[in-house]
RODO-2510 file (C-alpha; in nm, 4 decimals, decimal comma):
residues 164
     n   res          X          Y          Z
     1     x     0,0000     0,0000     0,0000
     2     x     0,1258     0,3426    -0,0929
     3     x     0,0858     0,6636     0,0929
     4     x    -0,1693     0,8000    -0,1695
     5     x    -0,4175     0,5153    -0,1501
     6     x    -0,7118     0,4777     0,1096
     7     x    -0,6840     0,3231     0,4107
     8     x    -0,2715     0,3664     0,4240
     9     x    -0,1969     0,4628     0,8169
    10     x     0,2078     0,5287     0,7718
    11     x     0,3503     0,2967     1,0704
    12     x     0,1341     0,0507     1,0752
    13     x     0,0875    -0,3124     0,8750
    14     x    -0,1363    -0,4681     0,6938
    15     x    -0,2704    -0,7346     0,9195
    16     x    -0,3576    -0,9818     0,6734
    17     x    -0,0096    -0,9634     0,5460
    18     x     0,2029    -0,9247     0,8654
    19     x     0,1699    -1,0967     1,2371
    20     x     0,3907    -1,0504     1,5133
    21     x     0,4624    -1,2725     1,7924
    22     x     0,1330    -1,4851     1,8713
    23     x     0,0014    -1,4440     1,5251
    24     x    -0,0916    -1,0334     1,6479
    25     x    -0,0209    -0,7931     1,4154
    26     x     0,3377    -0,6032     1,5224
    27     x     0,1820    -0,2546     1,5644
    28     x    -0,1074    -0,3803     1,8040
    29     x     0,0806    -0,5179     2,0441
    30     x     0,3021    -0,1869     2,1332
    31     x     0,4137    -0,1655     2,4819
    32     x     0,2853     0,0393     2,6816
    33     x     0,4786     0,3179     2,8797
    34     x     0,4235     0,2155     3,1761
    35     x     0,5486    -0,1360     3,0955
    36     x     0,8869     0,0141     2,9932
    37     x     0,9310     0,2394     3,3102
    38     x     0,8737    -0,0311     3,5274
    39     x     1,1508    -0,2590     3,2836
    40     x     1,4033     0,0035     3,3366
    41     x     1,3306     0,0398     3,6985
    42     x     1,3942    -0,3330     3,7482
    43     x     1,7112    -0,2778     3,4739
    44     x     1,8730    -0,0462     3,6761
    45     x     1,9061    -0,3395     3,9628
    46     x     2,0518    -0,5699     3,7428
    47     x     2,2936    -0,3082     3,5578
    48     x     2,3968    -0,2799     3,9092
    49     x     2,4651    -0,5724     3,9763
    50     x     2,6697    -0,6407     3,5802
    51     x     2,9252    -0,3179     3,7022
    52     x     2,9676    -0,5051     4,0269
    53     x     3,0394    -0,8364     3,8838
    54     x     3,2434    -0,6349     3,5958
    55     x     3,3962    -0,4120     3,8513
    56     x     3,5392    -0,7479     4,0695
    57     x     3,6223    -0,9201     3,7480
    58     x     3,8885    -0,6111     3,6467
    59     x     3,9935    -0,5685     3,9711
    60     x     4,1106    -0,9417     3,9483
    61     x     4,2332    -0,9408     3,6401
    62     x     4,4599    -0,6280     3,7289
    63     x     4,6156    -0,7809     4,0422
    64     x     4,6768    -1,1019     3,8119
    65     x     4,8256    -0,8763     3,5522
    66     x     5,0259    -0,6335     3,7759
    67     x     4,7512    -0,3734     3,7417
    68     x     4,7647    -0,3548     3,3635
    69     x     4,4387    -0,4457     3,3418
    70     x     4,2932    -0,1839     3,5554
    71     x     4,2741     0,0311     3,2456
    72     x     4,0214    -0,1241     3,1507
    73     x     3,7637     0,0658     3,4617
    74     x     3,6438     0,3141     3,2548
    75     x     3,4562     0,0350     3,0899
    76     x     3,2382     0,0495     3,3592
    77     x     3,1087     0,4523     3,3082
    78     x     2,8992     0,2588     2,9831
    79     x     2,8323    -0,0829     3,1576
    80     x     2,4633     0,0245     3,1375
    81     x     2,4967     0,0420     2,7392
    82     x     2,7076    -0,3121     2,7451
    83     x     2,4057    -0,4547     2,9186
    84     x     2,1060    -0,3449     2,6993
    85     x     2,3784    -0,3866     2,4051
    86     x     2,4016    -0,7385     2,4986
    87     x     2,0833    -0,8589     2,6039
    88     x     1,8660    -0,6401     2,3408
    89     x     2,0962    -0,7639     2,0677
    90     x     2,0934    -1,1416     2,1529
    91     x     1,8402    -1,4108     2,1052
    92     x     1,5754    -1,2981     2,3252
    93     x     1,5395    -0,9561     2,1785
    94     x     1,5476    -0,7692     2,5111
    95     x     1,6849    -0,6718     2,9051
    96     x     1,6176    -0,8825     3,2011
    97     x     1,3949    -0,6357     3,3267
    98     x     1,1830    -0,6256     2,9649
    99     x     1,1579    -1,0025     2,9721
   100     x     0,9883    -1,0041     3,3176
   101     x     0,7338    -0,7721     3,1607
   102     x     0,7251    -0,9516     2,8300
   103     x     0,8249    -0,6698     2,6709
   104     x     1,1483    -0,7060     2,3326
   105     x     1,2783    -0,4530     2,1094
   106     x     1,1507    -0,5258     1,7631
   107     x     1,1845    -0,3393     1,3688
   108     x     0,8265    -0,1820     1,3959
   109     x     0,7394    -0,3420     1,0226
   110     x     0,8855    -0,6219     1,0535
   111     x     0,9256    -0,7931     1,3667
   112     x     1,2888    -0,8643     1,3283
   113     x     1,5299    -0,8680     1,5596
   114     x     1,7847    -0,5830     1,6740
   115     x     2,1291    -0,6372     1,6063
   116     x     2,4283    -0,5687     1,8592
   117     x     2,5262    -0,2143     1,7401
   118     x     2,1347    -0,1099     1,6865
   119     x     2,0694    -0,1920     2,0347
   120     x     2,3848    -0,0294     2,1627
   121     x     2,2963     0,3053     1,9367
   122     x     1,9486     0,2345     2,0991
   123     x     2,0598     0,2351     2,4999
   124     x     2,3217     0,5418     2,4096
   125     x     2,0193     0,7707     2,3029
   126     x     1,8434     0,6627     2,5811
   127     x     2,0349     0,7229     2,8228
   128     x     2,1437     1,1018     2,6786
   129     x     1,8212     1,1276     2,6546
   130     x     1,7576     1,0738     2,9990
   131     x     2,0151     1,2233     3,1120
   132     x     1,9353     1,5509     2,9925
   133     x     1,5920     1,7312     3,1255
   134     x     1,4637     1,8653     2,8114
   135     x     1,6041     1,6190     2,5985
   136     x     1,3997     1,3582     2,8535
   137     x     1,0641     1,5547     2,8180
   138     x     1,0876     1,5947     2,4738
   139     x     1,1375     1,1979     2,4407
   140     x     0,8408     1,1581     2,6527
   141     x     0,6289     1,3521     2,4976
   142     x     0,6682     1,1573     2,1749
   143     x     0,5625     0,8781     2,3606
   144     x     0,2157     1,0730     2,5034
   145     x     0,1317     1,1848     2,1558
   146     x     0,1825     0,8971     1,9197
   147     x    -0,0190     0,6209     1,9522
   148     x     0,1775     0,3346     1,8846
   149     x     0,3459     0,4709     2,2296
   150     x     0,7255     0,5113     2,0570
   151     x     0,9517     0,6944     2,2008
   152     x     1,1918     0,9767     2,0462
   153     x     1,4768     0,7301     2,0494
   154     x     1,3069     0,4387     1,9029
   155     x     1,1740     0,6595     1,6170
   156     x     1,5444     0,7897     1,5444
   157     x     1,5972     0,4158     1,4796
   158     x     1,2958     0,2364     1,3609
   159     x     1,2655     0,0323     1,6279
   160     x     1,0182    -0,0210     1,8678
   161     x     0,9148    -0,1916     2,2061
   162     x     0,6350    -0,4779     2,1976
   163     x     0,4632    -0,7295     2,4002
   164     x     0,4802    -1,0947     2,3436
***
């Protein structure tokens, strides 16, 4: 369908021609906000707990290596980006936190999966997003007026955040 024809709604799929997980159409089963806040919430435990585990492994590593290897703590100022890098671009499509929600990151059209450096792009906006105030509201505020609920960063990418 084209943008010229009747019925085209730019952002969504045909549901005849596309299903998402459980045979759903992709763009019906958006996440809600809600859903992701309380995802990150529980993600920030568990990134937490990957710098502590990533913190002790480098601080082993440098006594081992005569403290060579404690070059590599700044590693641990993007651990947060390592983690949604690593779990968002793997198999399961998502954090810990999202997968207790049943929540994955998904290409909007398609369904398909997020590679490693999408979902690493993906968790760097984020987080300057969040980190700045206005950059943070304006995010938001793409999410409160669209209704497929997608944030600023997932729109920069084409990606967005479903239910299973």
């Amino acid at each position: 369908m084209t943008d010229f024809q009747p019925g085209y709604h730019p952002g969504y799929t045909d549901p005849a021609r596309m299903s998402g997980p459980g045979g759903y159409p992709v763009p019906y089963v958006r996440a809600s906000l809600g859903g992701r806040t309380v995802a990150y919430l529980l993600d920030l435990a568990f990134i937490f707990v990957f710098t502590a585990v990533l913190a002790t492994a480098i601080a082993i590593l440098g006594v081992l290596t005569f403290g060579f290897a404690w070059m590599l703590f700044p590693i641990l100022g993007i651990s947060g980006i390592l983690y949604s890098a690593i779990t968002v671009g793997g198999p399961k499509q998502s954090t810990l936190g999202m997968r207790m929600l049943g929540l994955r990151v998904v290409a909007p059209e398609s369904g398909r999966p997020v590679d490693f450096l999408t979902a690493a792009i993906h968790a760097l906006l984020f987080y300057v997003a969040i980190s700045t105030f206005l950059l943070w509201c304006l995010d938001i505020v793409f999410g409160l007026a669209r209704s497929d609920r997608r944030l600023g960063h997932d729109l920069l990418l084409g990606l967005a955040i479903v239910r299973d």
